[in-house]
N, C-alpha and C positions, 0 to 999 in steps of 0.2 A: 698773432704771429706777424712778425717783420714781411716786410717785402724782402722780393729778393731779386728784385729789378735794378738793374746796375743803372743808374741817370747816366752816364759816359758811355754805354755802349757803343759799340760800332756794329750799325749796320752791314750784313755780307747781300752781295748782291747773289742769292745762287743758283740765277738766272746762267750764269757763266761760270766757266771752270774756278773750282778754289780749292787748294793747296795750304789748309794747315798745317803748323808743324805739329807730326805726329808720328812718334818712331825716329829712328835712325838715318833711314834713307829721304834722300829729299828729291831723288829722277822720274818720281809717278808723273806719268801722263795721259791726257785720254786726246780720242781726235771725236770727230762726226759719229764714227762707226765701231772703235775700239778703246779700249781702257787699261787702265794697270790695277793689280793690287799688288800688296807686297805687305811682308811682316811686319812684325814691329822691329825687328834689328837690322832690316834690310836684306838678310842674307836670299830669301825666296823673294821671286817677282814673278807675276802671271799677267799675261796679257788675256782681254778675252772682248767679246763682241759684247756691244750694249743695244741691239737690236739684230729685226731682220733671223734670217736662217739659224744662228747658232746662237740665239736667246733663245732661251726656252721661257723664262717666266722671275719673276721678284714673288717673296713670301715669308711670311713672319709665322713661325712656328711658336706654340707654345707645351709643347710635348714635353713628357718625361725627361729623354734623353739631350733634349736640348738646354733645359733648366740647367740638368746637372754639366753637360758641356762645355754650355758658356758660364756657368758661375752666376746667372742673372736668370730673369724668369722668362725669358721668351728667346729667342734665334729669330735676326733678320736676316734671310738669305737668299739669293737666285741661283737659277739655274742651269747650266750652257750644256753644249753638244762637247764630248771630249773631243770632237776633231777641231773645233773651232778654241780650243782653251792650249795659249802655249807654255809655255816654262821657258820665259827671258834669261834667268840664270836660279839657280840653289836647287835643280832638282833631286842633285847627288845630298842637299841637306835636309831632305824632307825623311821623317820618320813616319812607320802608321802604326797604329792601334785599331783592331776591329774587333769585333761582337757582334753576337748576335741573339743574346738574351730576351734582351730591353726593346729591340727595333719594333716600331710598331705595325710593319706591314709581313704579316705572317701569311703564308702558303703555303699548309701543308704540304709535304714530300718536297717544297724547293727551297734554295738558299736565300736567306735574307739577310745577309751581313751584312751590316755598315762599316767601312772603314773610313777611318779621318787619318787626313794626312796632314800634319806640326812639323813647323820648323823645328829643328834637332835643338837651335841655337837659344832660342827665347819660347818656344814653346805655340806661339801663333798657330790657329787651327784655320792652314790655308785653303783646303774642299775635305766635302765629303767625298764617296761613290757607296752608291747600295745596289748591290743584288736585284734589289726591288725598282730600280732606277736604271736600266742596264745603256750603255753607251753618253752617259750626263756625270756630270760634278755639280755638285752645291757647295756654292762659295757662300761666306757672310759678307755681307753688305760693310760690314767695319772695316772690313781691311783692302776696301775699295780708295785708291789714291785722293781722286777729284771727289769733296764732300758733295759737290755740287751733284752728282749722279744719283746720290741716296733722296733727293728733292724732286727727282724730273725722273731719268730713263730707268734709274732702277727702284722707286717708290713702287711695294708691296700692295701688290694688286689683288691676292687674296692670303687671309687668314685663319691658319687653321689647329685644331684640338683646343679650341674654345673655353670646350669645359673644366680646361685645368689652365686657364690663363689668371692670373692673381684677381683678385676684387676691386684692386687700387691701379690698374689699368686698364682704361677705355679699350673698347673696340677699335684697332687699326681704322683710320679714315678714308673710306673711300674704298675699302676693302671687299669682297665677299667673306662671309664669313663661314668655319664650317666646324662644326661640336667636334669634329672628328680629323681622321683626314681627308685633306682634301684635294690632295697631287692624285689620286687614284680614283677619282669620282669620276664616272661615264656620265 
């Protein structure tokens, strides 16, 4: 099999803030303490904290409903406090979709909806909210502006439903790991 190492590459430093082009909008910014993400058509933008009080956590799920979700085998995603997650602009363009079939965290006699909230425009799936999660959103990690954040402050610190994660993907680095879930573990 060929290499598939480019000789010309450019190294990215992602020590510091970096801004591919990716999508439509080109305004994402992060500071010390806060960040953007935003669709891919630009129309939603969300600000939210990358530490401290209204982080809650980074995590690479590889559950059912995330497979099918994201179209790929696993979900990189963190966590925040809804009081700390703002809606910069497109909140009038966000659609939701929820269920409660497939959610893996079951409570007899309580609700455990998951709803996802997509851009109307291009379809981006900008958070979650669950029942089972009550006062947080789960964002994905891709639709975070500065790539540089997926390497340092928001780098998935545990991983979890293990036992359906594909063959041909290592264990997250650095991760804990957990067969199951692992947002609910005492």
């Amino acid at each position: 099999m060929a290499s598939t190492a480019t000789p010309n590459a450019i190294a990215v430093d992602k020590s510091k803030p970096y801004f591919p082009v990716a999508g439509l909008a080109n305004d994402g910014w992060s500071t010390e303490d806060e960040a953007t993400a935003t669709c891919f058509c630009g129309a939603v933008q969300l600000s939210f904290p990358t530490h401290g009080p209204g982080f809650v956590g980074s995590f690479v799920c590889n559950c059912a409903d995330c497979h099918k979700l994201t179209a790929s085998v696993h979900a990189s995603n963190f966590t925040v406090y809804d009081t700390h997650l703002k809606h910069l602009r497109g909140r009038d363009n966000l659609k939701t979709f929820g269920q409660s079939r497939t959610v893996f965290v079951k409570t007899p006699g309580q609700d455990n909806t998951m709803t996802n909230y997509f851009c109307d425009t291009c379809g981006s799936l900008m958070y979650r909210v669950g029942a089972a999660f009550p006062g947080m959103s789960i964002l994905r990690l891709g639709s975070v502006d500065d790539f540089s954040l997926h390497e340092t402050k928001l780098r998935p610190t545990m991983e979890q439903f293990t036992k359906d994660r594909v063959s041909w993907k290592l264990p997250t680095e650095g991760a804990k790991q957990f067969e199951e879930d692992g947002l609910h573990v005492k």
